[in-house]
Backbone as CSV, one residue per row, in Angstrom:
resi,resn,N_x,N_y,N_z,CA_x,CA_y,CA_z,C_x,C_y,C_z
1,UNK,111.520,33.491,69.057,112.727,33.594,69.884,112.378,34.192,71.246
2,UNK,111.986,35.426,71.091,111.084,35.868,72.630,110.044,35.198,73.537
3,UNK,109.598,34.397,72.540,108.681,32.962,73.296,109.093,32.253,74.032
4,UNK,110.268,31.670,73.977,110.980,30.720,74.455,111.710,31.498,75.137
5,UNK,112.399,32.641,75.206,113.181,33.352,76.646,111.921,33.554,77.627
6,UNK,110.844,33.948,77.231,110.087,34.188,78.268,109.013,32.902,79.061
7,UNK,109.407,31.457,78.677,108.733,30.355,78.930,109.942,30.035,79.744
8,UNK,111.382,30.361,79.727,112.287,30.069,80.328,112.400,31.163,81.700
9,UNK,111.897,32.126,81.561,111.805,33.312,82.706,110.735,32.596,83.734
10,UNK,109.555,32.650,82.795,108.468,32.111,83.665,108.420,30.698,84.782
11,UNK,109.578,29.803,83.995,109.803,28.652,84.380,110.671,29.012,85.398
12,UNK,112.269,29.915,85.584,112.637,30.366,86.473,111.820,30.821,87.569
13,UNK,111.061,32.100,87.901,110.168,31.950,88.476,109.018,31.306,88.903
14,UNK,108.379,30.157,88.519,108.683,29.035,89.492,108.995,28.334,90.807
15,UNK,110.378,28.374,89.819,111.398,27.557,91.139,111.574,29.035,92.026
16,UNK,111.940,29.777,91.630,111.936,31.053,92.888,111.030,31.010,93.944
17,UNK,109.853,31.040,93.548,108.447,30.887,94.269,108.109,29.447,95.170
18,UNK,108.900,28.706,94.796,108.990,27.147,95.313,109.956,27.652,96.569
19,UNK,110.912,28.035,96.587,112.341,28.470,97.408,111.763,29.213,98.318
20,UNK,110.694,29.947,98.462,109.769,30.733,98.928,108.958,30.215,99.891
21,UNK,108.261,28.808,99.612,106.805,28.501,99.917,107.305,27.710,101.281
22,UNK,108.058,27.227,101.901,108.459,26.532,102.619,107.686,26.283,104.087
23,UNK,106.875,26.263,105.044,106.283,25.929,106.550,106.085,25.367,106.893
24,UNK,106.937,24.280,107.336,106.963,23.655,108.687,107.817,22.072,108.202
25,UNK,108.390,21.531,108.889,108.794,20.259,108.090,108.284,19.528,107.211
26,UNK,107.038,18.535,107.215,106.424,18.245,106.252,106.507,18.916,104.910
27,UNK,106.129,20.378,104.483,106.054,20.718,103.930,107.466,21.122,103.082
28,UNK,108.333,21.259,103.973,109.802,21.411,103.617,110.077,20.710,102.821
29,UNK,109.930,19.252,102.922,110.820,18.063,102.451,109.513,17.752,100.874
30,UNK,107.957,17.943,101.145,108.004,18.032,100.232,107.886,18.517,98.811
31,UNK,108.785,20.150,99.706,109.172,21.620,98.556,110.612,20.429,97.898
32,UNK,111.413,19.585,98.732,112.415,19.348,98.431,112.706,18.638,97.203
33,UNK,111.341,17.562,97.243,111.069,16.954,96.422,110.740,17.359,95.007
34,UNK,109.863,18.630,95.130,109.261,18.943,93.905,110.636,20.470,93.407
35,UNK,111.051,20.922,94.289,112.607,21.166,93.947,113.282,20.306,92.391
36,UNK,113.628,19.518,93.510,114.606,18.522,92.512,113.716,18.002,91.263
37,UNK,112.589,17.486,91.431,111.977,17.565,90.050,112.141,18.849,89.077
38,UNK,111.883,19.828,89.518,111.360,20.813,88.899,113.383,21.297,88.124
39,UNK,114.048,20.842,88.970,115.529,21.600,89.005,116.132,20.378,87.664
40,UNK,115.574,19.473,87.744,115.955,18.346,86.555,115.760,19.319,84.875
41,UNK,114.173,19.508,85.392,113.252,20.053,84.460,113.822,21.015,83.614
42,UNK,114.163,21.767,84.529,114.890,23.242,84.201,115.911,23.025,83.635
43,UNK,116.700,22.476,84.099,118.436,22.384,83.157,118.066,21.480,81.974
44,UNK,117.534,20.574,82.141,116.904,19.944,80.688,115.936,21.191,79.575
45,UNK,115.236,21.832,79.967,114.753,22.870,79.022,115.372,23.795,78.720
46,UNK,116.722,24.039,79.886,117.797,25.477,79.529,118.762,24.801,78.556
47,UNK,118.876,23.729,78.562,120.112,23.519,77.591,119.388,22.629,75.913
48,UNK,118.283,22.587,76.166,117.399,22.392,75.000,117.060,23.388,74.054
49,UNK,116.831,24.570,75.611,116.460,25.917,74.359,117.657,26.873,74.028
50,UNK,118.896,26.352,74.648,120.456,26.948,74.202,120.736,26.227,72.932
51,UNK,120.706,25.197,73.000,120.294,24.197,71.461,119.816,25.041,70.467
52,UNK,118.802,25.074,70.855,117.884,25.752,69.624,118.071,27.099,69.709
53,UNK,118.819,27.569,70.227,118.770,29.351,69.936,119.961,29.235,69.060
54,UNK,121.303,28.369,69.052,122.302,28.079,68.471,122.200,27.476,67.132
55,UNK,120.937,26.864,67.307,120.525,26.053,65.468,120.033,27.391,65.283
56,UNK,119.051,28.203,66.034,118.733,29.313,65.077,119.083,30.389,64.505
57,UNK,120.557,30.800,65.657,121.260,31.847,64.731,122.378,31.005,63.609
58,UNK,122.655,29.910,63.633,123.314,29.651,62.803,122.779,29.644,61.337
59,UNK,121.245,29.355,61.654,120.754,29.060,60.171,120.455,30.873,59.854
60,UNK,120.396,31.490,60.753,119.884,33.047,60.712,121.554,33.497,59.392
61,UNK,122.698,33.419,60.030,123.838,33.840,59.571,123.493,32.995,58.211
């Protein structure tokens, strides 16, 4: 269970560090890009591992 909050932290930070890296146009557009990849990524693994934290306390109860 702590595995997976902290693969989800780590993955947050990340994208923080992406939001960060930004100089000069070129490079802007393609933070923008790997943004939106990465921002797909994320809500697909946050609501995968809300999934599974929900199968796991249910089977826990």
């Amino acid at each position: 269970m702590d595995d997976t909050i902290d693969a989800q932290q780590r993955q947050q930070r990340n994208v923080d560090n992406m939001d960060q890296t930004s100089d000069g146009l070129e490079s802007a557009a393609n933070e923008d890009i790997l943004k939106a990849s990465k921002v797909s990524s994320t809500s697909w693994w946050s609501s995968w591992v809300q999934k599974s934290t929900d199968t796991f306390e249910s089977i826990k109860k």
